[in-house]
N, C-alpha and C positions, 0 to 999 in steps of 0.2 A: 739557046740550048733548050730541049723540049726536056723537061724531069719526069722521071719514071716516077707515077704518082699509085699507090694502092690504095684503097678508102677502106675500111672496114668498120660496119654500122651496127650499132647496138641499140636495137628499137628501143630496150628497158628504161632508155633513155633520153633517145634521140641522138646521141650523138658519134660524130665522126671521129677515127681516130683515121689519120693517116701514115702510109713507111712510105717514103722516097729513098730514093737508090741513086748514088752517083753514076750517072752513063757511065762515065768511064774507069768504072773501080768498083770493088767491093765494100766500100762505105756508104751506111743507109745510117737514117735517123726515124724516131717514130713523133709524132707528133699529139698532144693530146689523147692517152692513155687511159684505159677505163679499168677502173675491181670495181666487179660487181660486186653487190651490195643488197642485202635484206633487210630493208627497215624492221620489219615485223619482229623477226629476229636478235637482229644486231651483225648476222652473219656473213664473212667475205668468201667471194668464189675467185677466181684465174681466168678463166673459160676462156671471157674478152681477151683479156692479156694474151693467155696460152698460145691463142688462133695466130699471132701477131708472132712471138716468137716463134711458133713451128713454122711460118713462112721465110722467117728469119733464116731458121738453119737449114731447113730445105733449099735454101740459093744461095748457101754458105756465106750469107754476108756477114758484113763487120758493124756493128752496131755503136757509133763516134757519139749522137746525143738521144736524149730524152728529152723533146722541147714540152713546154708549156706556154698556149697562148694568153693563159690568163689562171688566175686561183678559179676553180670553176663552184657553182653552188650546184649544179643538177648531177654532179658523180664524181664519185669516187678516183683519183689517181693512179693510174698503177705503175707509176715511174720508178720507187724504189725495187721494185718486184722484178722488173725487166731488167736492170740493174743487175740484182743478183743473179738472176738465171741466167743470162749471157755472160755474164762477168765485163761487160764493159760499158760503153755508155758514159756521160755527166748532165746531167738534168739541169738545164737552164729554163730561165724566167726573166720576166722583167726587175729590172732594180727598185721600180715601185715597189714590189711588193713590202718590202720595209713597213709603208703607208698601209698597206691592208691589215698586215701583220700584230701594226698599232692600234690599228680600229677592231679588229676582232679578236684580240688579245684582251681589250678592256670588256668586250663584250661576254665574252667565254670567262673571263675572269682570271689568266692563265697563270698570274703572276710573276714570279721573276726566273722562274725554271725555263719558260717558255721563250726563246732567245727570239728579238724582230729585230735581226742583222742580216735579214736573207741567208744564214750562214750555212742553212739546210739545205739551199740548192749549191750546183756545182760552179755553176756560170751564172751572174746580172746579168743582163743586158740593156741597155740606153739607147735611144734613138740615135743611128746612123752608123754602129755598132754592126762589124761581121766576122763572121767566123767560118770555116772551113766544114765541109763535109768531103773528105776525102780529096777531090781536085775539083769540087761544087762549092761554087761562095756562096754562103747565103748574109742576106741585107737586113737589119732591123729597125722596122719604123716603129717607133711608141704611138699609139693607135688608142690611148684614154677614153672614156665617157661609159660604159659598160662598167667596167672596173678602175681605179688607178695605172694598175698595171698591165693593160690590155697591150700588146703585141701584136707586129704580125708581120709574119718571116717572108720576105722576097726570096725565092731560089728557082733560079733558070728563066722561065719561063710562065711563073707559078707566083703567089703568093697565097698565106695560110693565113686567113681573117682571124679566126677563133670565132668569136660572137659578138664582132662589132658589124660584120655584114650574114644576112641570111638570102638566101633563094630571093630573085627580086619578085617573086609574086608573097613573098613573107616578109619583106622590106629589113627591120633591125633590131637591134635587141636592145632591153630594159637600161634603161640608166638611175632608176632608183633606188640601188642599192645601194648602202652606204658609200661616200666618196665617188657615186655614180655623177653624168653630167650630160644634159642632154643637149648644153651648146657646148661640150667640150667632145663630145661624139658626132658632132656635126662637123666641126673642123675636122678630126681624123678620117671621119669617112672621106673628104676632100682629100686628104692628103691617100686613100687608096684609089681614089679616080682620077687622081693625076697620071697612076702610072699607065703605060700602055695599054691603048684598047683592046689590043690583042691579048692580054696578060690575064692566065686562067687564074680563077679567083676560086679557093674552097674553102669552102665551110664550118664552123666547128656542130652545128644543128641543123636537122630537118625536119618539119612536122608535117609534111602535106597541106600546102595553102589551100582552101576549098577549092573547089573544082578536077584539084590534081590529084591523080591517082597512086603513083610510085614517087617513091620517096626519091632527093636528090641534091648533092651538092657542090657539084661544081659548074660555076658559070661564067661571065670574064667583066672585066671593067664597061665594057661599052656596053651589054646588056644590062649590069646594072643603071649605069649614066640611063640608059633611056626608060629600062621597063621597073628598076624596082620601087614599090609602091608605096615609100615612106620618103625615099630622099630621091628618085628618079624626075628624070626632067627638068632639069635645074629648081627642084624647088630651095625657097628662100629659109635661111636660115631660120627667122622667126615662126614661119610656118611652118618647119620642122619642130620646133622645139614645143611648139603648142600641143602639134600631132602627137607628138612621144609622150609627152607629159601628161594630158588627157589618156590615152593606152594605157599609161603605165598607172595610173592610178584605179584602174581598172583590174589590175592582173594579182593575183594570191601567191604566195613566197612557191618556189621549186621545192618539189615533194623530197628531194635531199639535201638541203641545204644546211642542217643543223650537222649531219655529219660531215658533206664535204668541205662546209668551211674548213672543221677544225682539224680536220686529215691534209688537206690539198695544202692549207698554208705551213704543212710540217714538208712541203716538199711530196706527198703522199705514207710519208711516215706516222704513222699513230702515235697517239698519245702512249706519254713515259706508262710504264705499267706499276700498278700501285702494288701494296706491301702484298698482296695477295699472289701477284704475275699478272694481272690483268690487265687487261686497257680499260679506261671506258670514257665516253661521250658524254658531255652534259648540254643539257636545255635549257636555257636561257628561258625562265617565261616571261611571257610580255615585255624581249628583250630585240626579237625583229619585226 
């Protein structure tokens, strides 16, 4: 079955949020959702979001989940927000996240208000784990080494890496983040080049690999097996793990990472608001 796939790209960021549509139904799901976001500020906007739902109700669809491929550190979530403006929707995640929840609860300092029982989202998910999009099954492989809880949705014809795979001329992403692993990202990648060669693979980022002009993210299993340029061509584990490790020790934390930790792992939900009505974010220093 070929899935009706929309991309919709948020330079601010790099990244892709995707809506699939059940062929044969009016149930879609959004994938990886953005609120913008003003550091400078502290400021939230819709925009990204809004674009997503006006598409929504201009094709009358039914909106069944709100997926996340991972707690993201480069933006902002906008899953409860989609939620409330269409009124339906359940926001799933990996059931790692518990594990993230752990490690950057003690980092933010969140104490015991701050519950890490996954309890924020609507659905865990665990490897080999599927759920329903209308009369569209989708599959779930736990895909580790980026984050604990890295995901990535099999549906149709289709699977949604999040940021375990990029464009194969940008090869993959960081595994030095806390609870990151870069021979635990080496097996998952494996476990997404098992599936068929034919099987369109998209993205959760693009940056334009040099030489490349327009941005882009969707590619399939056999072009990455042969061309992408971190794990393409059979290379060997160890040599993977060298490559990533050296890269990654090289790269400076994502310019929003202090707020979408502490938003993304509420589900997209803000912090409680203090005796004022407020929310606010705190900075760890010299704490990532």
């Amino acid at each position: 079955m070929r899935l009706d796939v929309r991309a919709f790209f948020d330079e601010a960021t790099n990244t892709i949020t995707y809506l699939l549509k059940d062929p044969q139904g009016r149930a879609c799901a959004v994938i990886d959702s953005v609120l913008d976001y003003d550091p400078a500020s502290g400021r939230t906007d819709t925009r990204s979001a809004d674009a997503v739902i006006a598409h929504i109700r201009a094709h009358d669809l039914d909106l069944a989940w709100v997926l996340e491929t991972h707690v993201h550190a480069d933006h902002l979530s906008a899953a409860p927000y989609l939620q409330e403006a269409l009124g339906t929707g359940k926001i799933g995640i990996g059931a790692q996240i518990t594990a993230v929840q752990e490690t950057f609860g003690k980092i933010f300092n969140e104490g015991t208000r701050f519950a890490r029982d996954g309890s924020q989202f609507d659905r865990l998910f665990s490897d080999g784990d599927s759920f329903m999009i209308g009369q569209m099954r989708a599959d779930v492989l736990h895909t580790p080494g980026h984050t604990p809880a890295c995901l990535t949705y099999v549906i149709g014809d289709a699977a949604f890496v999040g940021d375990t795979l990029f464009m194969p001329d940008f090869g993959t992403a960081r595994c030095d983040f806390p609870g990151g692993s870069a021979e635990t990202m080496y097996d998952s990648v494996q476990k997404i080049l098992a599936l068929p060669d034919q099987t369109r693979l998209f993205v959760g980022h693009d940056y334009k690999a040099p030489g490349r002009d327009a941005y882009a993210w969707e590619t399939t299993v056999a072009a990455q097996k042969a061309q992408n340029v971190h794990i393409g061509g059979a290379r060997s584990k160890a040599d993977f793990v060298d490559l990533r490790q050296k890269r990654d020790a090289g790269l400076g934390m994502p310019r929003l990472i202090i707020p979408s930790l502490q938003i993304n792992m509420r589900a997209g939900h803000m912090p409680e608001p203090e005796d004022n009505g407020t929310s606010y974010l705190k900075v760890p220093l010299n704490g990532l």
